[in-house]
N, C-alpha and C positions, 0 to 999 in steps of 0.2 A: 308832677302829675301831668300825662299825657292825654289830652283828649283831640277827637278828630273831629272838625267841623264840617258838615257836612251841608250842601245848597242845597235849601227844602224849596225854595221857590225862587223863580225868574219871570220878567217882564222883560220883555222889548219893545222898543219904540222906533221900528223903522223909518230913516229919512225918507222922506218919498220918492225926492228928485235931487238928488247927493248932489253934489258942484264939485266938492273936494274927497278926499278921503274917508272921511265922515262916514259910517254907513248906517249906524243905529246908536242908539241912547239906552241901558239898561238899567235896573234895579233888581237885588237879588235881597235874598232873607237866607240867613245863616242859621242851622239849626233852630229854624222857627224861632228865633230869638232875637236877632239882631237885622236888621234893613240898612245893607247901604245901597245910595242910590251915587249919581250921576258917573256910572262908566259907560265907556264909549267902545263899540262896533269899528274898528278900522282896516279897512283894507290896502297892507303894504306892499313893499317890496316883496314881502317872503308871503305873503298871504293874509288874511285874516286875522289878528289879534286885537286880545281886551285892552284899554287904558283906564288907568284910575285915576280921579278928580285929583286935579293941583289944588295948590293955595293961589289962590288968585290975587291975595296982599303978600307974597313974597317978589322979593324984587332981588333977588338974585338973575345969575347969568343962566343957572340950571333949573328943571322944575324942581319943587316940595311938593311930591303926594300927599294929602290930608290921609288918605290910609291905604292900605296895601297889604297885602299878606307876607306874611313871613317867611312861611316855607317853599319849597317849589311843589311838594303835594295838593297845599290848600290852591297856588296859584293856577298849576294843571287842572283844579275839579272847578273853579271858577270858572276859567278858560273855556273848559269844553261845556259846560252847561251852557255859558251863556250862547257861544259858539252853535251849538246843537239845537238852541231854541231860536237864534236867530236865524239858523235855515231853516228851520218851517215856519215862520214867519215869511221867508222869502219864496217859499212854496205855497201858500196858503193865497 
């Protein structure tokens, strides 16, 4: 059984005065059921893209995302949601 989740809600938290990459902090709600929060706003080489929360007690050489999506559908409709709210946030 296939279902689509779909992002009913977003929050940004624009850095004010960025130093580094950093450019905002989100939390999103997943089909009004679920809130994950601390993904990050970053501005790369290639542009704008979301990051998902590491495990901050792993001690490996690579990171461990605590969660992340699976598909590349759900990670595109994250992506541009958050993407989309955090330019009017940068308008506003």
């Amino acid at each position: 059984m296939s279902q689509t989740l779909e992002v009913t809600n977003v929050q940004i938290y624009p850095i004010k005065e960025p130093k580094g990459k950093l450019r905002a902090m989100a939390r999103i709600v997943l089909a009004d059921q679920l809130q994950l929060t601390g993904l990050r706003v970053y501005d790369g080489a290639k542009g704008l893209f979301v990051s998902y929360p590491n495990d901050p007690s792993y001690k490996g050489e690579d990171y461990r995302q605590i969660f992340h999506p699976v598909t590349g559908d759900l990670r595109a409709a994250i992506e541009k949601a958050v993407l989309d709210e955090y330019k009017l946030a940068e308008t506003a």
